[in-house]
C-alpha positions as CSV (number, residue, x, y, z in Angstrom):
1,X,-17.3,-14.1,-6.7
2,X,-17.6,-17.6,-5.2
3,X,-17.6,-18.1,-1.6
4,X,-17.3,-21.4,-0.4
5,X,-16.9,-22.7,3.6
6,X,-13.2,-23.4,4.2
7,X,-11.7,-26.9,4.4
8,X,-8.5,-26.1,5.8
9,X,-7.6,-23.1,7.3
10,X,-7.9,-20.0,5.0
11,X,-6.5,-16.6,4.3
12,X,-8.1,-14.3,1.6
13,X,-6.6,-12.1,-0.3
14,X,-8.9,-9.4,-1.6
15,X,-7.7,-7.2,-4.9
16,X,-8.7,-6.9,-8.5
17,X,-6.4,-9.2,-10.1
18,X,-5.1,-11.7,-7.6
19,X,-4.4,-14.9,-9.8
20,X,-2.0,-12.6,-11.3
21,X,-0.2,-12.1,-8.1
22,X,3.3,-13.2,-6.9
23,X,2.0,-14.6,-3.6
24,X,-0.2,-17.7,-5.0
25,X,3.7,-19.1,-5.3
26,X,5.3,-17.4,-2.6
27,X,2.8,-18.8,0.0
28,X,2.9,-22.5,0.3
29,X,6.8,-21.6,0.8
30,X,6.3,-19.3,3.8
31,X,3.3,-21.1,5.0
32,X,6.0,-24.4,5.3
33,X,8.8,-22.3,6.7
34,X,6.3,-20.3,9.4
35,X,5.3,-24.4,10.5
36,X,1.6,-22.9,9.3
37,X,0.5,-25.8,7.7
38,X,-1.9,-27.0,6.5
39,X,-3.5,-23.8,5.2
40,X,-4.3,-22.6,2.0
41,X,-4.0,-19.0,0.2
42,X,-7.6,-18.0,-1.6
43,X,-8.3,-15.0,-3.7
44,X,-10.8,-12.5,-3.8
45,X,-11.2,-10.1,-7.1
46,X,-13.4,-7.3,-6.3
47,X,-13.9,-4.0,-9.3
48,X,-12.2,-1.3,-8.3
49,X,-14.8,1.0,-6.4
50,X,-17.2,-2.2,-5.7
51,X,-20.8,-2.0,-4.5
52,X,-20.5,-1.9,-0.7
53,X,-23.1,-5.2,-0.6
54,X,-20.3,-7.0,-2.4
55,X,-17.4,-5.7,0.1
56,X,-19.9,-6.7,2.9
57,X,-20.9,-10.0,1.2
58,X,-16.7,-10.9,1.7
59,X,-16.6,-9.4,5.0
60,X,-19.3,-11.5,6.8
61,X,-18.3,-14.6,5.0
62,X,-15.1,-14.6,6.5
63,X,-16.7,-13.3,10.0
64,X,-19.0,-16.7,9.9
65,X,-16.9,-19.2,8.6
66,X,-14.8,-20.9,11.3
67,X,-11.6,-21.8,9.1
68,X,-11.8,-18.7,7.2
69,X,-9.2,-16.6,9.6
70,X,-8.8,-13.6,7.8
71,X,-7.9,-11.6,4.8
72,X,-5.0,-9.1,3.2
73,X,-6.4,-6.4,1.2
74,X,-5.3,-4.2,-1.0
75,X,-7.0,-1.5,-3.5
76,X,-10.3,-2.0,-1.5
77,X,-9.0,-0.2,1.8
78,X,-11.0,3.0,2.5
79,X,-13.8,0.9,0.4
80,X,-14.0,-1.8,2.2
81,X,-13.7,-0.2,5.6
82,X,-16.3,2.2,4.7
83,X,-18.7,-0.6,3.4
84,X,-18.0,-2.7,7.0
85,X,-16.7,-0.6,9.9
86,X,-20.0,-2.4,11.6
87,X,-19.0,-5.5,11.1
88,X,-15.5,-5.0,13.5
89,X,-15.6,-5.7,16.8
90,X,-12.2,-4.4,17.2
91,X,-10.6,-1.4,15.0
92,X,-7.3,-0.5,15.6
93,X,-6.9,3.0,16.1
94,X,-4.8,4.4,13.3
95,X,-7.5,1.8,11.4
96,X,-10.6,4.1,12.6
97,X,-8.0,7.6,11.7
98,X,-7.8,6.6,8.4
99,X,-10.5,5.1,7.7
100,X,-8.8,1.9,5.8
101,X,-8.1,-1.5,6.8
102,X,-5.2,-4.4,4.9
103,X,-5.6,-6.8,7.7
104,X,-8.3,-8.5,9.0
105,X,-8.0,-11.4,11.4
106,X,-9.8,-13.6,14.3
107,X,-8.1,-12.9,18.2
108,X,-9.7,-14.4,21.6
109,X,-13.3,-14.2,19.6
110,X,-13.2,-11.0,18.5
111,X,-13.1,-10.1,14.6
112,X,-10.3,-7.1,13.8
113,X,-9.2,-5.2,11.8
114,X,-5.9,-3.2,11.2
115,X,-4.0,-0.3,9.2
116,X,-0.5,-2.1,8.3
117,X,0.7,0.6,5.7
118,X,1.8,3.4,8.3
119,X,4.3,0.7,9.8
120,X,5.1,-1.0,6.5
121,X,5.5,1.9,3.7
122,X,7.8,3.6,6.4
123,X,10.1,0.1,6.5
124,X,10.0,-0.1,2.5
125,X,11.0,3.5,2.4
126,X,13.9,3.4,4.8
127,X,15.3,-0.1,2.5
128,X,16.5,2.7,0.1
129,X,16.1,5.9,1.3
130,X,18.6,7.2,4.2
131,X,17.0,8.3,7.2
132,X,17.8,11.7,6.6
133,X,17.7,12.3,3.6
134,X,15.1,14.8,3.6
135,X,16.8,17.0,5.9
136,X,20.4,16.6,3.4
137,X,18.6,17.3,0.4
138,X,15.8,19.9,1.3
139,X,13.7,17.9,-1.5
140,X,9.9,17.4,-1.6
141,X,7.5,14.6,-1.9
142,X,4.9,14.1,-4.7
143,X,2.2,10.9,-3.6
144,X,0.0,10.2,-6.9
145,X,-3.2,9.0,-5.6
146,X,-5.0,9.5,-2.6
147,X,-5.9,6.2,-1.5
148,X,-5.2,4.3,2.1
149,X,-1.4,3.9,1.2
150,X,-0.8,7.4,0.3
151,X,-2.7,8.6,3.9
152,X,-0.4,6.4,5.5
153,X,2.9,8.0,4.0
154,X,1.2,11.2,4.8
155,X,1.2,9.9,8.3
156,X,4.6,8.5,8.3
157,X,6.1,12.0,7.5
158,X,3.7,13.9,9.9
159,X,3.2,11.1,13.0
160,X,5.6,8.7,12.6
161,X,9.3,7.7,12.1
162,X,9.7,10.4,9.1
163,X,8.7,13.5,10.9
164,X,12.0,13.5,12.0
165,X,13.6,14.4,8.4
166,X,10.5,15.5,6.2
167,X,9.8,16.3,3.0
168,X,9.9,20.5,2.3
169,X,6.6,20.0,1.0
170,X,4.5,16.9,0.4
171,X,2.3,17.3,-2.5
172,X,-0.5,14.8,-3.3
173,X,-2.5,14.9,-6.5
174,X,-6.1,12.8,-6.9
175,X,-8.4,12.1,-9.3
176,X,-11.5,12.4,-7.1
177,X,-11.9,15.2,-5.1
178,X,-13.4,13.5,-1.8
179,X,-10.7,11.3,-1.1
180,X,-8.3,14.6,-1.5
181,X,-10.8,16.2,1.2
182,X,-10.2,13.3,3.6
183,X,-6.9,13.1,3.5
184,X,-6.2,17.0,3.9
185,X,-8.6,16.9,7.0
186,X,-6.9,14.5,8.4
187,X,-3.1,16.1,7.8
188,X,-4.6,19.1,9.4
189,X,-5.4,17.2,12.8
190,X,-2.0,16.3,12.1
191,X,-0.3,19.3,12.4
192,X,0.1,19.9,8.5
193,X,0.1,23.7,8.8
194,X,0.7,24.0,5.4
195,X,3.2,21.0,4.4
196,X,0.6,19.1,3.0
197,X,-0.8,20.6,-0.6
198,X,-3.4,18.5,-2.3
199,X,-4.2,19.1,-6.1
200,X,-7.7,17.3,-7.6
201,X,-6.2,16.4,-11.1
202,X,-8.4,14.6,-13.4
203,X,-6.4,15.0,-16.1
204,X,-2.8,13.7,-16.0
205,X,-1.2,17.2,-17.6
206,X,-1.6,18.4,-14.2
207,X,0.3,15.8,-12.1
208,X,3.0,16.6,-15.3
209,X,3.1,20.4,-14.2
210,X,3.6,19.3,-10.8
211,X,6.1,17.3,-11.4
212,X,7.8,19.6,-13.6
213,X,8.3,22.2,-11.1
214,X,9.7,19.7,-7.8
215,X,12.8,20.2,-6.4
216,X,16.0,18.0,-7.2
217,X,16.1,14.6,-5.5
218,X,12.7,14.7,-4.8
219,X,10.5,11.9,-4.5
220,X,7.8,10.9,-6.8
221,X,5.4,8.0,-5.9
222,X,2.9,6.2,-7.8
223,X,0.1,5.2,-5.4
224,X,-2.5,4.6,-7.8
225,X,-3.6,1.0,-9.2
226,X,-2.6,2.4,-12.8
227,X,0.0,-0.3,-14.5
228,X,-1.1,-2.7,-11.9
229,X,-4.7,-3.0,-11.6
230,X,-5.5,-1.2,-14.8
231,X,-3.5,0.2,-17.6
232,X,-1.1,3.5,-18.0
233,X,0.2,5.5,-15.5
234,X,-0.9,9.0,-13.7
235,X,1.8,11.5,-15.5
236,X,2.0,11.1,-19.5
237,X,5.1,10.8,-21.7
238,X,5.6,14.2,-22.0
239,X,6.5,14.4,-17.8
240,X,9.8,15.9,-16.9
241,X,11.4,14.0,-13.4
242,X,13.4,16.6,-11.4
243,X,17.1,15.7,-11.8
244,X,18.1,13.3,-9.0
245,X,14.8,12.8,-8.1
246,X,13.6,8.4,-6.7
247,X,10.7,7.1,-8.9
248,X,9.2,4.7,-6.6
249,X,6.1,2.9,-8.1
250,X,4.0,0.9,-4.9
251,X,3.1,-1.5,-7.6
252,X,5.6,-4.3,-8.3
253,X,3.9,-6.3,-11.5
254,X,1.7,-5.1,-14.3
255,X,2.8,-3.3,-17.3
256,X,4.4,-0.7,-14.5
257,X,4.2,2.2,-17.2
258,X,5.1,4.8,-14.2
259,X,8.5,3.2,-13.9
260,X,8.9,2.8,-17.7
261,X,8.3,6.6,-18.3
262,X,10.9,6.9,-15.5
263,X,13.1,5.0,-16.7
264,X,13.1,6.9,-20.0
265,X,15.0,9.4,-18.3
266,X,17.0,7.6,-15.7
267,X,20.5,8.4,-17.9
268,X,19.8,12.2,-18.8
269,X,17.8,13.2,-15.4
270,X,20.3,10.7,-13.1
271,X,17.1,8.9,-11.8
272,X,16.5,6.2,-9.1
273,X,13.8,3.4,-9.6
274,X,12.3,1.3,-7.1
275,X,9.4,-0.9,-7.3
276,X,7.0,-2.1,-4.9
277,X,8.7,-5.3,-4.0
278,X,10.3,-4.9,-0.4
279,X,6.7,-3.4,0.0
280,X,5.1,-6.6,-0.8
281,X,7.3,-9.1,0.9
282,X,6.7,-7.0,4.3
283,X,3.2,-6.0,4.3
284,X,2.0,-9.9,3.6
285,X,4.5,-11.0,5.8
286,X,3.1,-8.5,8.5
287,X,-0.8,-9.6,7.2
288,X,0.2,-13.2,7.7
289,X,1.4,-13.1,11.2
290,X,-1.8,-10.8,12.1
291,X,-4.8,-13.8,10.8
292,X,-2.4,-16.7,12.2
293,X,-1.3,-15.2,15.3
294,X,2.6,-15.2,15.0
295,X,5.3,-13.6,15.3
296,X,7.3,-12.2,12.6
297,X,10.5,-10.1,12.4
298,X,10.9,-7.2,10.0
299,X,14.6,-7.8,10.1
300,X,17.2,-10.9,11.0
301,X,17.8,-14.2,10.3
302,X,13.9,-15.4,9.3
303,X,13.0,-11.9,7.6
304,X,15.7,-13.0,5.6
305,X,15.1,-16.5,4.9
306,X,11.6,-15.4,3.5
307,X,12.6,-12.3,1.3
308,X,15.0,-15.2,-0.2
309,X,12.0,-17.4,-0.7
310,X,10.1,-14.6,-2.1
311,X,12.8,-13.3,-4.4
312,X,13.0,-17.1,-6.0
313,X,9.2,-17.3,-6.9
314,X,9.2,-13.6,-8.5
């Protein structure tokens, strides 16, 4: 990890593997279009589960250095917020709730830092799943993971937009049993009673049983960095998707194995697959405006023009 005072102005991006990442191209595109420039796009690649002096080391780098705006993160969220929540002098408040931050930016002297995911899963969700679909199909939702993005669909069906045509049930399956903890206490303060089930599965058979037994035209979502920020995926081969049921993987490059195994059945099990990519084009383009204080659209004429953009350097 090299740290060195900024030139020009600079956004980080902080994530395991960012060289490999779509934006290094798609950013000297937007930056031109946004009239940005000059500015320059600089990643970070932190181990997944870092030391917290490492996350802090990033953190007060960017706090101290004048042309070093802000930063994007992803994979580090609840990490990195746990490691630096001192180092904020503004939190937003679904931030602090969930304890994770994917924006971080400079405003009036004050360093901040924001949850985008609530807002932005909810938009990627409602690009291919109709509003109410829920509520037509009486299917349930099964989040792989338990990390910041999966909290904030947990919010979005609880809190936000989606509570209006929920899952039946929303099941969530970890790894780790303290993430699973944090994230059922908080869907409890949310009014859960009972919606949210959480599962600590260490060993991928069980997310397989879980799957097994959903409801047609349910929802299955890989939120873990598996096929993206390291190998495989968090159901095996042997999985059976519910007929019907939308295979949506968060991830949008990487060997994607979750969408592979779903894919597999897409013919006999009538399945839909949808990667991370609308995902991607609107939380960086959300991240962006945040750290260079602009405005920009989820929808119309310029949302379009840069999901164009994007779509060419893929």
């Amino acid at each position: 990890m090299e740290l060195n005072e900024a030139k020009v102005p600079t956004m980080y991006f902080v994530g395991v593997s960012t060289g490999d990442s779509s934006s290094k191209n798609i950013f000297p595109r937007w930056a031109e279009t946004l009239g940005i420039l000059p500015c320059e796009l600089v990643g970070i690649d932190l181990k997944i589960h870092d030391d917290a002096n490492n996350y802090r080391e990033v953190v007060s780098f960017i706090k101290e250095d004048a042309l070093s705006l802000g930063a994007l993160v992803t994979t580090h969220k609840m990490d990195l917020m746990e490691a630096c929540r001192s180092e904020f002098d503004t939190i937003d408040p679904l931030a602090s709730e969930l304890g994770e931050v994917s924006s971080i930016y400079k405003r009036d002297g004050k360093f901040c830092a924001r949850a985008t995911d609530p807002e932005c899963g909810g938009l990627a969700l409602q690009n291919f799943l109709p509003s109410n679909y829920f509520n037509e199909t009486d299917s349930e939702l099964l989040i792989l993971g338990a990390g910041g993005s999966s909290l904030a669909l947990v919010w979005y069906f609880l809190k936000g937009e989606g509570r209006k045509s929920p899952p039946s049930k929303v099941h969530v399956l970890n790894r780790s049993q303290g993430r699973l903890d944090h994230l059922m206490n908080l869907a409890e303060g949310w009014g859960s009673d009972g919606q949210v089930v959480s599962y600590h599965a260490p060993d991928p058979s069980i997310a397989d049983q879980i799957l097994n037994d959903l409801k047609p035209g349910s929802l299955v979502v890989n939120a873990t960095g598996l096929g993206k920020d390291a190998p495989g995926s968090p159901i095996t081969d042997s999985a059976l998707f519910p007929e019907k049921a939308v295979a949506w993987d968060f991830n949008y490059r990487g060997d994607l194995t979750f969408l592979v195994q779903a894919r597999s059945q897409k013919q006999s099990q009538n399945i839909t697959i949808v990667d991370g990519w609308h995902y991607f084009v609107i939380g960086w383009s959300q991240v962006i405006a945040d750290i260079f204080n602009i405005e920009i659209p989820t929808n119309g004429m310029l949302h379009e023009v840069l999901s164009k953009q994007a779509k060419e350097c893929r």
